[in-house]
C-alpha positions as CSV (number, residue, x, y, z in Angstrom):
1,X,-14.7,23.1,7.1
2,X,-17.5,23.7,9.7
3,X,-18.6,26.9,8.4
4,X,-19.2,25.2,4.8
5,X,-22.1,25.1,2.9
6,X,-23.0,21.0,2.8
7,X,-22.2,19.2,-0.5
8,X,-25.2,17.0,-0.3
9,X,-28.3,17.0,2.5
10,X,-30.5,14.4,3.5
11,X,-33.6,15.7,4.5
12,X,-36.7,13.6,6.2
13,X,-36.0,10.8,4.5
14,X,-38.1,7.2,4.7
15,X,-38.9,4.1,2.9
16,X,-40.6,0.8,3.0
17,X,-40.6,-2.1,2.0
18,X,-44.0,-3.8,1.8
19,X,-44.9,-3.6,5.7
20,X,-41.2,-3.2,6.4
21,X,-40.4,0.5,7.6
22,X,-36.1,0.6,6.1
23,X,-35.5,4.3,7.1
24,X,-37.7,6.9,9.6
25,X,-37.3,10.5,9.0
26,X,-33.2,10.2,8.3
27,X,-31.4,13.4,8.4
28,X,-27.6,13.6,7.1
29,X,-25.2,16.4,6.1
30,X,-21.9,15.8,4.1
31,X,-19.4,18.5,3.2
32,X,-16.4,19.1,1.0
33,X,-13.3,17.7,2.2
34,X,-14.8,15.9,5.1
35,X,-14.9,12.0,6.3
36,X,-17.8,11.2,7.7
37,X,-18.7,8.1,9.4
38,X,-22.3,6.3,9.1
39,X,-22.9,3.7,11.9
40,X,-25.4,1.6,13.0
41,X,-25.5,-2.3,13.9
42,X,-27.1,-4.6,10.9
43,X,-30.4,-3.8,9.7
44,X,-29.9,-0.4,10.7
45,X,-30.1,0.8,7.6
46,X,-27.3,2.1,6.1
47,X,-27.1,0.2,2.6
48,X,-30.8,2.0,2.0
49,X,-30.0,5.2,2.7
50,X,-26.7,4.8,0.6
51,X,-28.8,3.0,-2.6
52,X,-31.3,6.1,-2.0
53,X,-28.3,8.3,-2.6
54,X,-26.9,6.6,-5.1
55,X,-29.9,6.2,-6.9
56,X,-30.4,2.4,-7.0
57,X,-34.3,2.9,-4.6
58,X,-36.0,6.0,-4.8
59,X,-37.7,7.0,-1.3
60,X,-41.0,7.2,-0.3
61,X,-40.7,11.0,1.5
62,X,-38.2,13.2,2.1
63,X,-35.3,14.6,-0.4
64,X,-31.9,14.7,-1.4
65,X,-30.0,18.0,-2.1
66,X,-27.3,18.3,-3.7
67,X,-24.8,21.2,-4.4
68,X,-27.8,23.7,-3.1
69,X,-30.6,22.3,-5.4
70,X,-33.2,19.8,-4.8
71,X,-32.3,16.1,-6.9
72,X,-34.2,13.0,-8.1
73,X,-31.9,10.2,-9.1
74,X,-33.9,7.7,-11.6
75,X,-30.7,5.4,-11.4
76,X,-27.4,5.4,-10.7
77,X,-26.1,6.3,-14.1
78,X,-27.7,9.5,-13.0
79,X,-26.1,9.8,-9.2
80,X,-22.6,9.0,-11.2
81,X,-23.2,11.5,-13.5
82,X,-23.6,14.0,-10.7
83,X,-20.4,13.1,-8.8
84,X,-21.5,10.4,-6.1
85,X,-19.8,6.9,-6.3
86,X,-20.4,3.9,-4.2
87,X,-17.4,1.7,-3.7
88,X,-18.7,-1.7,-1.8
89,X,-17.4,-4.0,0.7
90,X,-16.8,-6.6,-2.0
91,X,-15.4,-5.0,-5.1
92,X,-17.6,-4.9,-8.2
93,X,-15.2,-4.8,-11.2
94,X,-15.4,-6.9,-14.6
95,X,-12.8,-9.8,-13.8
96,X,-12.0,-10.5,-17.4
97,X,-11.5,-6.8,-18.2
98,X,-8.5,-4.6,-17.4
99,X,-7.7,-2.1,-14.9
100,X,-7.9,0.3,-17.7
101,X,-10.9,-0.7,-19.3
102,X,-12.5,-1.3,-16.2
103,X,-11.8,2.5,-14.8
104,X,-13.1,3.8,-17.8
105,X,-15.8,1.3,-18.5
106,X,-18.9,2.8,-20.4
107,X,-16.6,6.4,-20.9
108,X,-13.9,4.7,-23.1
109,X,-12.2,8.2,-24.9
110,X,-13.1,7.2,-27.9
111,X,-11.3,9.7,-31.7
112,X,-13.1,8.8,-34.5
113,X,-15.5,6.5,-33.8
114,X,-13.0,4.0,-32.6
115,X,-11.9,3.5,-28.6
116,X,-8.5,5.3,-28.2
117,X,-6.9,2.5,-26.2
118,X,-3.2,4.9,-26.6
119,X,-5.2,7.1,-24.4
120,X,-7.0,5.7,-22.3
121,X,-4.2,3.1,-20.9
122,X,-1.8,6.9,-20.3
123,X,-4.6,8.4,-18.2
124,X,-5.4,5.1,-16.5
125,X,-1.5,4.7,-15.7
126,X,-1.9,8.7,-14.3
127,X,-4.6,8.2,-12.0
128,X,-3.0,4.9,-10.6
129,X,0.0,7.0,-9.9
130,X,-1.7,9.7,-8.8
131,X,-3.0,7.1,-5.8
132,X,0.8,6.1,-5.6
133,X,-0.4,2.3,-6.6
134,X,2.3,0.4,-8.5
135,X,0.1,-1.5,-11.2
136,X,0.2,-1.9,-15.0
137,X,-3.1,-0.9,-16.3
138,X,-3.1,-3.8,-18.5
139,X,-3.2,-6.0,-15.5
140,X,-6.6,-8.4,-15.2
141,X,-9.0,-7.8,-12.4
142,X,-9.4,-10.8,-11.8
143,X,-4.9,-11.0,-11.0
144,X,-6.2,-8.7,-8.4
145,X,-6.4,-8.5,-4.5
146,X,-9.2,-7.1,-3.1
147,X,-6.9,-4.1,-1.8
148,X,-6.0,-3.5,-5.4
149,X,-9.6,-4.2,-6.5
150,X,-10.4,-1.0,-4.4
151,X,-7.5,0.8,-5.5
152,X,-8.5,0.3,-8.9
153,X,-12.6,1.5,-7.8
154,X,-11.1,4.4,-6.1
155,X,-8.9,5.2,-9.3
156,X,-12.7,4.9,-11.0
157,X,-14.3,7.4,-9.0
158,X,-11.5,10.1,-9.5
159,X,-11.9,9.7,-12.9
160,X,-15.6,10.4,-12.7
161,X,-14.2,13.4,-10.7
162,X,-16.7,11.9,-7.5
163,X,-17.6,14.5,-5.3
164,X,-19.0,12.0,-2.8
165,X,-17.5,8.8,-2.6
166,X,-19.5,6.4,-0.2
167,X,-16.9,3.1,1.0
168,X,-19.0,0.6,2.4
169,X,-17.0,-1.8,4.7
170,X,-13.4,-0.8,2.9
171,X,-11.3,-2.6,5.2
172,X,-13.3,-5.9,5.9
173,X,-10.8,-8.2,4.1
174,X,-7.5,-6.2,4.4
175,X,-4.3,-6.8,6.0
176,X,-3.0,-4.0,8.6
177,X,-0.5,-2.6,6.0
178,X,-3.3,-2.2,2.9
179,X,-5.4,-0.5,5.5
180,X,-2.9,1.6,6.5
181,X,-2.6,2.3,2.7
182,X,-5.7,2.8,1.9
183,X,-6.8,5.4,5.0
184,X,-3.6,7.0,3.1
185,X,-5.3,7.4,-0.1
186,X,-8.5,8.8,1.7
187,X,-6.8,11.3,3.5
188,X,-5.4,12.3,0.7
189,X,-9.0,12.6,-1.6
190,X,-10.7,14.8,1.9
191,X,-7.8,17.2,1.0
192,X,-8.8,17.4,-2.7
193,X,-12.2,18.0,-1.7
194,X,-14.4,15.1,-2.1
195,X,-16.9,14.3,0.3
196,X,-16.4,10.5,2.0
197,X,-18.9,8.7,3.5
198,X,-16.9,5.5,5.8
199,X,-19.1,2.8,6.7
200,X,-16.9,0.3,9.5
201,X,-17.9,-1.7,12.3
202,X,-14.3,-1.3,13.4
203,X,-14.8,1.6,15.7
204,X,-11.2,1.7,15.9
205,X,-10.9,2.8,12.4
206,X,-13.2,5.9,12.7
207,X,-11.3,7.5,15.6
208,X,-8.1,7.2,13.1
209,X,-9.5,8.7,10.2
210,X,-13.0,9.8,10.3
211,X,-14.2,14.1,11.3
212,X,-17.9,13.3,12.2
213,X,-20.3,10.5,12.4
214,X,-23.9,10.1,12.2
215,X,-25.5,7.3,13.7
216,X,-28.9,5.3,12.7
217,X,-30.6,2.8,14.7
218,X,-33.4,0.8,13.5
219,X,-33.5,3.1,10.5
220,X,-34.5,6.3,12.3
221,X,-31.8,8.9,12.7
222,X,-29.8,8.8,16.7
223,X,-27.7,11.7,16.6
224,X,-24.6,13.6,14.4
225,X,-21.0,14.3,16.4
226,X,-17.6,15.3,15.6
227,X,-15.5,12.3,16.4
228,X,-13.2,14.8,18.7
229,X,-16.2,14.5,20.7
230,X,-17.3,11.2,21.5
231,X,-15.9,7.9,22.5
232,X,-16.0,4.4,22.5
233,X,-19.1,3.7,24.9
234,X,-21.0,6.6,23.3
235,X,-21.1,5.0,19.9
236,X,-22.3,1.7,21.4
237,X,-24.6,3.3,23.3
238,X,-26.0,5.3,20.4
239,X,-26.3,2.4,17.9
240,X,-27.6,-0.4,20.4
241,X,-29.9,2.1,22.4
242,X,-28.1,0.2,25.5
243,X,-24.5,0.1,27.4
244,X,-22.4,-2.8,26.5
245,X,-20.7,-3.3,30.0
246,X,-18.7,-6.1,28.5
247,X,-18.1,-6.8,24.2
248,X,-16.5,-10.0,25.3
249,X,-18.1,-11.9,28.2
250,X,-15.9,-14.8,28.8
251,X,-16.8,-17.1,31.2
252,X,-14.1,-18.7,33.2
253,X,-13.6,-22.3,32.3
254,X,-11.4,-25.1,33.5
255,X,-10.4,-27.0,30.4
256,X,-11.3,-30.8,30.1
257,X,-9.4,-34.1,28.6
258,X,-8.1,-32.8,25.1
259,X,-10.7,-33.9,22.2
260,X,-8.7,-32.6,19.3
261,X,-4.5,-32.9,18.8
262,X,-3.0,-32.0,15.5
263,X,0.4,-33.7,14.9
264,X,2.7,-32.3,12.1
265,X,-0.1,-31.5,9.8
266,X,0.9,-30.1,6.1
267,X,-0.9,-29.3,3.2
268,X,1.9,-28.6,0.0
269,X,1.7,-24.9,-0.2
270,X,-0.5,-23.8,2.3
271,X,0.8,-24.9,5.5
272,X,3.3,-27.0,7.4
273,X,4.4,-28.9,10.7
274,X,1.2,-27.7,12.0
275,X,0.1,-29.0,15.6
276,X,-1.5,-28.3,18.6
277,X,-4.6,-29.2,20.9
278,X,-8.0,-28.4,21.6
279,X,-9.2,-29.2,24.7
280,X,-12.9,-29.7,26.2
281,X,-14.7,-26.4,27.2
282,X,-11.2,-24.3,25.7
283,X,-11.4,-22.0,23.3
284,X,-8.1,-21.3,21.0
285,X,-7.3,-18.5,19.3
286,X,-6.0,-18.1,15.8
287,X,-3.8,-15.0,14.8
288,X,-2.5,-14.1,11.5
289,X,-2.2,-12.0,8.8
290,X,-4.1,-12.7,6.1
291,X,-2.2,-15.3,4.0
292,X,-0.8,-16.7,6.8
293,X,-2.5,-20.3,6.1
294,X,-5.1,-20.1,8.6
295,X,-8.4,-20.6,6.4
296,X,-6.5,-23.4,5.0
297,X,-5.9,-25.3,8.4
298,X,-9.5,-24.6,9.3
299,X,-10.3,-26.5,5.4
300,X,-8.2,-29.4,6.4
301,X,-9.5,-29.9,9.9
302,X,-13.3,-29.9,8.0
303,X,-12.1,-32.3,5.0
304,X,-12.3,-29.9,2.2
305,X,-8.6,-30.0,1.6
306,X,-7.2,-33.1,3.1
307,X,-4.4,-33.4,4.8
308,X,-1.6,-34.8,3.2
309,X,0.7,-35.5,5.7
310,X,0.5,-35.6,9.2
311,X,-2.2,-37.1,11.9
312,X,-5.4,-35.6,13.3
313,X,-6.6,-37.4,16.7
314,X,-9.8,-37.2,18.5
315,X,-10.2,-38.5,21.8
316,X,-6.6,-40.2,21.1
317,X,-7.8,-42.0,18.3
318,X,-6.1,-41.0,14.9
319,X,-9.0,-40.6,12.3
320,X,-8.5,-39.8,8.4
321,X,-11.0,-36.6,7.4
322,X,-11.2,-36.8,3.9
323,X,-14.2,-35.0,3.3
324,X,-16.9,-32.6,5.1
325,X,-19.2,-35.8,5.5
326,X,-17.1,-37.5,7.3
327,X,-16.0,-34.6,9.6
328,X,-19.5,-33.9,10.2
329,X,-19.9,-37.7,11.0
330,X,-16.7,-37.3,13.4
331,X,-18.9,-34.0,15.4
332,X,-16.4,-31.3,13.9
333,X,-18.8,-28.1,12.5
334,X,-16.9,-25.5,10.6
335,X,-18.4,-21.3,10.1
336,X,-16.6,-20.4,7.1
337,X,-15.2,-16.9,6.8
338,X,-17.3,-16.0,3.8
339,X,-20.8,-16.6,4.6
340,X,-22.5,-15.9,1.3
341,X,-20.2,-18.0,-0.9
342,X,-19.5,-20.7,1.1
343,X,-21.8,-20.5,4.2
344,X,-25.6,-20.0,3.2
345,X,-27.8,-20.8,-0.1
346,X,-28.8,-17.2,0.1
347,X,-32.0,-17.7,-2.6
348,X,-33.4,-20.6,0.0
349,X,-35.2,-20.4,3.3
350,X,-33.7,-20.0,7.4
351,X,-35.4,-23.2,7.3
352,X,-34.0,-25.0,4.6
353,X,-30.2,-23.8,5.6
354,X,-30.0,-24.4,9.2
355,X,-31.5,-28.0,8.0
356,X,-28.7,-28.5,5.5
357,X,-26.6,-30.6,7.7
358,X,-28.9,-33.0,8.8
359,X,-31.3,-33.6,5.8
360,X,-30.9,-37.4,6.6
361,X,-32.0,-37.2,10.0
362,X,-34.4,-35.0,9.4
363,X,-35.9,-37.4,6.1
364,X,-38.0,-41.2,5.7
365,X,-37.9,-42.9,2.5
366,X,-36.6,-40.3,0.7
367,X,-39.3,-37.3,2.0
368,X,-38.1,-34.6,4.2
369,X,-40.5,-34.2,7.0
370,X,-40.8,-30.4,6.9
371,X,-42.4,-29.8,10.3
372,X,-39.4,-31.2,12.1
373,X,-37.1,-29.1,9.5
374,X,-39.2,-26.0,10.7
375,X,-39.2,-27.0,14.9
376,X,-35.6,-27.6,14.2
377,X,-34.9,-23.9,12.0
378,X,-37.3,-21.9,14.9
379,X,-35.3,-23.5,17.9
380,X,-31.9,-22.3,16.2
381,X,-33.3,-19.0,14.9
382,X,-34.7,-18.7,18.7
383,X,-31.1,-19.5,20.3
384,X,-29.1,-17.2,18.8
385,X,-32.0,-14.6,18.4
386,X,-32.4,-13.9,15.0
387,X,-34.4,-11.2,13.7
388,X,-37.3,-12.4,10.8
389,X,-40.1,-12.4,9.6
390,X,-40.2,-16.7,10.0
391,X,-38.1,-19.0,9.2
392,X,-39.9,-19.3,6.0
393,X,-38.1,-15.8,5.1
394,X,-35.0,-16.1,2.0
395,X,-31.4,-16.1,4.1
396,X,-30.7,-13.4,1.0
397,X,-33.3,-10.8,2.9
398,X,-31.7,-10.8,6.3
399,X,-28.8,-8.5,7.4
400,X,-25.5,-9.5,7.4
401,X,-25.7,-10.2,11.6
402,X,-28.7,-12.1,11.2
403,X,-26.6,-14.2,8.3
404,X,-24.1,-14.9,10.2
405,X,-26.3,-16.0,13.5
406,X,-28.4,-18.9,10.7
407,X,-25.0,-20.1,9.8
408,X,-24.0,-20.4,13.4
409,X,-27.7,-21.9,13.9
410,X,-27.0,-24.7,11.3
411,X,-24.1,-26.0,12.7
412,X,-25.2,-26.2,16.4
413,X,-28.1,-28.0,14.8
414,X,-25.4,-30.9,14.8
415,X,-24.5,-31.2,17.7
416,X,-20.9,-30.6,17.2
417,X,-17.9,-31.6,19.9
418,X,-15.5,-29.7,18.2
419,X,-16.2,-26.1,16.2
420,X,-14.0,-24.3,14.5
421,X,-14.9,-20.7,13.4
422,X,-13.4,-18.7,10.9
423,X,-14.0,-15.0,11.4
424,X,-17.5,-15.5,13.4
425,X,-17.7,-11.9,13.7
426,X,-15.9,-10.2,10.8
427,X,-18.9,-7.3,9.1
428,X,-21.1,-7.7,11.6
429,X,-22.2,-4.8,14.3
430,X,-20.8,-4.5,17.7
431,X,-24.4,-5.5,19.8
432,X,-24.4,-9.1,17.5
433,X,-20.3,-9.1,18.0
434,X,-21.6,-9.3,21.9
435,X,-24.1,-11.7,21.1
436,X,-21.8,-14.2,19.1
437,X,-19.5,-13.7,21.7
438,X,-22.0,-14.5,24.7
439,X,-22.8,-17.5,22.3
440,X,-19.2,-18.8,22.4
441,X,-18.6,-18.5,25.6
442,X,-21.7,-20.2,26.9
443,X,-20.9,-23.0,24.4
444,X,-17.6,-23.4,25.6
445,X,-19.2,-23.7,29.2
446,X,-21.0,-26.6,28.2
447,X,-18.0,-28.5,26.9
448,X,-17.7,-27.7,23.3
449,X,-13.9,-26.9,22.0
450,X,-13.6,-24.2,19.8
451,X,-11.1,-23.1,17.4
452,X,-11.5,-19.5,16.7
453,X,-9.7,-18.1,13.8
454,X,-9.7,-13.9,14.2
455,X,-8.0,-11.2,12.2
456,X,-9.5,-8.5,14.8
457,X,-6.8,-8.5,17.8
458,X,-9.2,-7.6,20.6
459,X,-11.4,-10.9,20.0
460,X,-8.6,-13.0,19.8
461,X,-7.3,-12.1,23.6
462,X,-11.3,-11.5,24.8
463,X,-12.3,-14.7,23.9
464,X,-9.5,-17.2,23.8
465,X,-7.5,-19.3,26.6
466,X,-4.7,-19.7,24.8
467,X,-3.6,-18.2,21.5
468,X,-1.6,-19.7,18.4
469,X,0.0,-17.4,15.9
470,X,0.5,-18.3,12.4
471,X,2.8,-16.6,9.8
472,X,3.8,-18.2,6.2
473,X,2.3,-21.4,6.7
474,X,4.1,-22.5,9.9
475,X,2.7,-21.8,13.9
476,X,5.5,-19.4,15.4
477,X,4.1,-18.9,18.6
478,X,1.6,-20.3,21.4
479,X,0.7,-18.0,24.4
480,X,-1.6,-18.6,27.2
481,X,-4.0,-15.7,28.0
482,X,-2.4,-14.2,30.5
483,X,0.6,-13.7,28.3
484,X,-1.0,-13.1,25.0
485,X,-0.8,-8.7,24.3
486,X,-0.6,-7.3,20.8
487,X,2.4,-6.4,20.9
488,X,3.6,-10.3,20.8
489,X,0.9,-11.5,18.5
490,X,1.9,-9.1,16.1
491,X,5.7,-9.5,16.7
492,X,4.7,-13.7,16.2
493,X,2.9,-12.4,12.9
494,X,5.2,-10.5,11.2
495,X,8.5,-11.8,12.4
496,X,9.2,-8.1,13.6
């Protein structure tokens, strides 16, 4: 494989955007029947090198070649046409479409002027068996997971015959088992040839699956390695430009009276007998696998799905949430997993989101006193060091880090006793994981109680000071975190 000639080059490569510089003189070399990592932290600039590719930007220097000859996408009909397919972290199909229509969407076979449906449900049904994925190709997307989503985009790109397929954050919302699937499936395409491009911020990932990686860092090109050749503390170093003595500072912290106790709390079909505490200055730890019901406990703690029977007690006092409002009133913030749906207005100012919240307090007679809303927007922006241009800038402009730091920012803006967080660091880069972390843990010192829910093992026992594990709706175990390992969380999770 080493001795190939590349499938597609990178060469010199640079863009702006206004007085934005997006990508430096980036250099990158794919071949045949290789996986190839591409890391760097948020804002980097991997999603502009990959829309240059791919034909969505066009750049301002450089060139791409492909197959030995020198190439100018104009869009990325034209990139698909030559072979390279994007598949992104949230799956782009047509939810009132099939599978079948939906793989062959815009090259329906078509005999005699009419769509040959006969036909194109057989080859669809070939090419989903072909990737050994049980599913009738008459199946709506929207019936879908998101594992199956990106079964069905993979199944797309073979039948465009992809010579470079680019995944972009493949695993974010996966259980273990559909990731273990899906590197399957991957392996499988490098031995048929294609070139893959992996984008993960779960370094663990690339050392199971990937060849070589190249690295960019505030969209200059650091450095290309074969993963035999590296390890952990040379990828952090390459992308941060620093050494990250410690990804999950925890400060030591004796806990205080208990401000939140959960007694018996159920929710019909989500969850059930649910209790526990969460003390002053503690932070908890929320294992699962996805499904488990712990996104829905998080919802009923914050009032968006009541409870419907048991008691929630703060400071001993049993109190009825029965909406955000109210929990908000109580001092309970809540970071939801998905930032862009449920999280941020993405099309409205740093400003205007981190002042969400507390429009009342921050409002007279009915007018919003916009140089309080601003003070208030630069002090959280400041705190947890987000990078912009003001915090006049759209939320929809920043990187997924810096999204993720204005959502934390809009909650401390209230002040909160009690925050619960669900998947604080999920798609963001390892220097803002340390960050967010540092964040937490300094919180945590100043007496807040935090409920941290976490799909990525290694947070859960850096961070937390006692664990609970969920599976099917129900708590099955509770360890402090000198017991907690992996090995029992996952035992807890899966009933193995």
């Amino acid at each position: 494989m080493r001795d190939q000639a590349p499938v597609m080059e990178v060469h010199h490569l640079s863009k702006h955007f206004g007085g934005v510089r997006a990508l430096k003189d980036v250099q990158l070399e794919l071949r045949a029947g290789e996986i190839h990592a591409l890391l760097g932290e948020n804002g980097a600039g991997k999603s502009t090198l990959i829309k240059i590719m791919t034909g969505f930007y066009q750049p301002d220097e450089g060139q791409l070649v492909f197959e030995g000859q020198t190439v100018h996408f104009g869009n990325t009909r034209d990139a698909q046409l030559a072979g390279i397919v994007a598949i992104y972290q949230e799956p782009s199909l047509f939810p009132d479409l099939d599978i079948a229509e939906n793989i062959f969407v815009g090259r329906q076979p078509v005999q005699r002027g009419r769509v040959a449906w006969r036909q194109m449900y057989r080859a669809a049904a070939e090419l989903l068996q072909q990737l050994g994925v049980a599913l009738d190709p008459r199946t709506k997307a929207r019936e879908l997971s998101v594992a199956q989503q990106q079964m069905v985009e993979i199944a797309r790109a073979i039948s465009i015959k992809a010579k470079v397929l680019i995944m972009d954050e493949p695993t974010s919302s996966l259980t273990q088992n559909e990731v273990a699937e899906l590197f399957a499936i991957v392996r499988q395409l490098r031995t048929t040839g294609t070139a893959i491009v992996f984008i993960s911020h779960r370094l663990e990932e690339l050392f199971a699956l990937v060849d070589r990686v190249t690295v960019l860092r505030d969209g200059a090109y650091v450095a290309t390695q074969e993963m035999e050749h590296v390890t952990t503390s040379d990828l952090i170093q390459m992308m941060v430009g620093r050494t990250l003595n410690e990804l999950f500072p925890k400060q030591a912290v004796v806990p205080g009276p208990v401000v939140l106790q959960v007694e018996q709390l159920g929710v019909p079909g989500s969850f059930a007998d649910i209790s526990f505490t969460l003390r002053q200055g503690e932070i908890v730890g929320m294992a699962g696998l996805i499904g488990a019901g712990r996104t829905a406990v998080a919802r009923t703690l914050f009032g968006i799905d009541p409870a419907v029977s048991g008691t929630i007690k703060l400071d001993g006092h049993a109190v009825s949430i029965t909406s955000p409002q109210v929990a908000m009133a109580l001092g309970i913030g809540y970071v939801p997993e998905d930032r862009k749906q449920q999280g941020l207005v993405l099309a409205m100012s740093i400003a205007n989101n981190i002042s969400l919240p507390v429009l009342s307090q921050l409002s007279s007679g009915g007018w919003l006193n916009t140089r309080r809303e601003q003070q208030l927007a630069a002090t959280g922006a400041q705190q947890l060091e987000v990078k912009m241009a003001g915090v006049r800038q759209q939320v929809g402009q920043l990187s997924g880090g810096n999204q993720q730091k204005v959502v934390l920012a809009k909650w401390l803006g209230t002040n909160p006793r009690v925050l619960v967080l669900d998947e604080p660091t999920r798609g963001i880069d390892v220097g803002t994981k340390a960050a967010v972390h540092r964040l937490m843990s300094s919180l945590a010192a100043q007496g807040m109680a935090i409920l941290m829910i976490s799909s990525e093992l290694p947070e859960v026992l850096g961070m937390s000071d006692r664990v609970l594990v969920m599976r099917e709706g129900r708590i099955t175990a509770e360890f402090t975190r000198v017991e907690a390992t992996q090995a029992k969380i996952m035992a807890a999770a899966t009933a193995a």
